[in-house]
N, C-alpha and C positions, 0 to 999 in steps of 0.2 A: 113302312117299307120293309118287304123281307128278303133277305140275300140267299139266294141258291142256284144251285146248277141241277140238280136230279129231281128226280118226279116228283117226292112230296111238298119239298119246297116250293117248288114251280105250282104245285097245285094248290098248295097252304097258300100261297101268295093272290094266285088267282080269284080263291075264295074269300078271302078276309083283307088284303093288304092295300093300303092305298098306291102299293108298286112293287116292282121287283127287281132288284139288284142281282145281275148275271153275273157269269165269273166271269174271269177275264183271257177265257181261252173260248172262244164261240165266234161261229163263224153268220154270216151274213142267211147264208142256209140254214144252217139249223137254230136259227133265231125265226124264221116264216116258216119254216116246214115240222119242226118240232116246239120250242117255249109259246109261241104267241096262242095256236092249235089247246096246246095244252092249259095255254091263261084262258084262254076264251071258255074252254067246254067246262073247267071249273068254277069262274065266276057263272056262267050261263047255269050249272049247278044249286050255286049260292041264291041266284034269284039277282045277281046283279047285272045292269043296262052299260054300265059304261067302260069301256075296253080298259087293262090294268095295264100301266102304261109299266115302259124298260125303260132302267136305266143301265146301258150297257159298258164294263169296263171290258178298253179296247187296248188290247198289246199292243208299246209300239218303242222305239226306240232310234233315236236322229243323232245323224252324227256327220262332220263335215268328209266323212270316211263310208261312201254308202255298203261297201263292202262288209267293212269293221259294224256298222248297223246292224246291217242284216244278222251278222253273227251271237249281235249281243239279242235281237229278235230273237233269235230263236234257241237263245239258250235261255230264255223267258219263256215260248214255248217250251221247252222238255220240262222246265222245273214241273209248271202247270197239269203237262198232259200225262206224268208220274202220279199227281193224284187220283184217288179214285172218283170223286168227284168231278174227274173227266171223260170216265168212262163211256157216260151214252154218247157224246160228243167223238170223242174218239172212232166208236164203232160205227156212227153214224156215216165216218167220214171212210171208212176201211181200211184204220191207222193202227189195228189192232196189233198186226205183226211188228210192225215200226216199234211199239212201244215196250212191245215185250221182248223184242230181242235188242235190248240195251246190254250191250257187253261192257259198258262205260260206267254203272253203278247209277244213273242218273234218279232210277226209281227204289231204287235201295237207299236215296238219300245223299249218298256220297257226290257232293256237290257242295260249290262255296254256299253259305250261311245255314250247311245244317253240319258243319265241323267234320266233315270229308276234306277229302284230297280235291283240290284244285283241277279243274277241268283244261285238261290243254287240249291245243285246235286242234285235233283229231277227235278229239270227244265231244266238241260241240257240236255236233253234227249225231251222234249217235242216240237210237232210241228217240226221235221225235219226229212229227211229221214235216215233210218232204220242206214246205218252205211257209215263210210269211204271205206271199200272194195271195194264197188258196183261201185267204179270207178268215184266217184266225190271229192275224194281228197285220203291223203293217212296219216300214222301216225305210230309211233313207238320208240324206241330207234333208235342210229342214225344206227345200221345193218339194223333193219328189216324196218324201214324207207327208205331206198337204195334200198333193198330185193322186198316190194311194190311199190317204185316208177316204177325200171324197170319190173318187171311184168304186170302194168297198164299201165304207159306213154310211157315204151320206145317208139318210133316213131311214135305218136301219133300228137304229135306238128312240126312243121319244128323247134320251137325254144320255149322250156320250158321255166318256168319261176315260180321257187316256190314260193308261197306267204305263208308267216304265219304272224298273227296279233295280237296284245293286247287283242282285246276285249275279255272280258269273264275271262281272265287269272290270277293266281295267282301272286300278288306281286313276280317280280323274272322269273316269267314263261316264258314272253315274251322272254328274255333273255336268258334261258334256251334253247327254242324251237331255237331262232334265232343261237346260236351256238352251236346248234346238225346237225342244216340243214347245217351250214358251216362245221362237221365230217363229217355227210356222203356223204356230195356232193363234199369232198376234195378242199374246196373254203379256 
């Protein structure tokens, strides 16, 4: 399996790989209208018959605070859509402005866990795109976290794969999000 989000990866993967590991900012869209298009016409290159299956890591973050979720969603988005590795994703979606006019440092780095200054809730909001719904991750209490997941992902991936992370989060948070996603994913 090979992991990428841009062209060559996606196409190394398509040609040779028994799967491909997406990033974990990608939307339901451009997972059918961009990666699959591009596994296909690569392996169909390669001379290979059988479609190169995803494994999708999906943003998401559950907290008995749907609000306080959502926030930490989406300061999981900006970490993400800062890389450049997000870039065709990004433009796909017409997030280009969003991301570049970051006046919060989020793509310069300055963000928890790369030894910046702490983002306070005015900054979580800045330089990323609009919201979790749009289908590049998902957030909630652990119901409506369930409720969004399958509304977006279901069958979207040959093989999900939630991811929730520290950065950004409050003391505790991490913890919080990572056994909400174990309620509603009955893990």
């Amino acid at each position: 399996m090979l992991a990428g989000g841009r062209a060559p990866m996606i196409r190394a993967a398509g040609a040779i790989a028994d799967g491909l590991m997406g990033m974990p900012l990608c939307s339901p869209a451009f997972v059918e209208e961009v990666i699959r298009p591009m596994l296909a016409d690569a392996a169909d290159r390669a001379g290979r018959e059988q479609p190169v299956p995803i494994t999708g890591m999906t943003i998401c973050a559950v907290s008995e605070n749907s609000t306080q979720a959502r926030a930490l969603a989406a300061t999981q988005l900006a970490v993400f859509a800062a890389g450049a590795s997000a870039a065709p994703l990004i433009a796909f979606h017409g997030f280009e402005a969003e991301v570049a006019g970051d006046p919060r440092g989020v793509r310069a780095g300055r963000h928890p866990g790369r030894g910046g200054r702490r983002l306070g809730p005015d900054a979580r909001h800045a330089g990323r795109p609009r919201n979790t719904e749009g289908g590049m991750g998902f957030h909630g209490t652990p119901k409506e976290a369930w409720e969004r997941f399958a509304a977006t992902f279901e069958g979207v991936y040959d093989e999900p794969l939630l991811f929730t992370a520290g950065k950004g989060m409050p003391k505790g948070g991490f913890e919080e999000s990572l056994l909400g996603v174990c309620e509603a994913f009955g893990m």
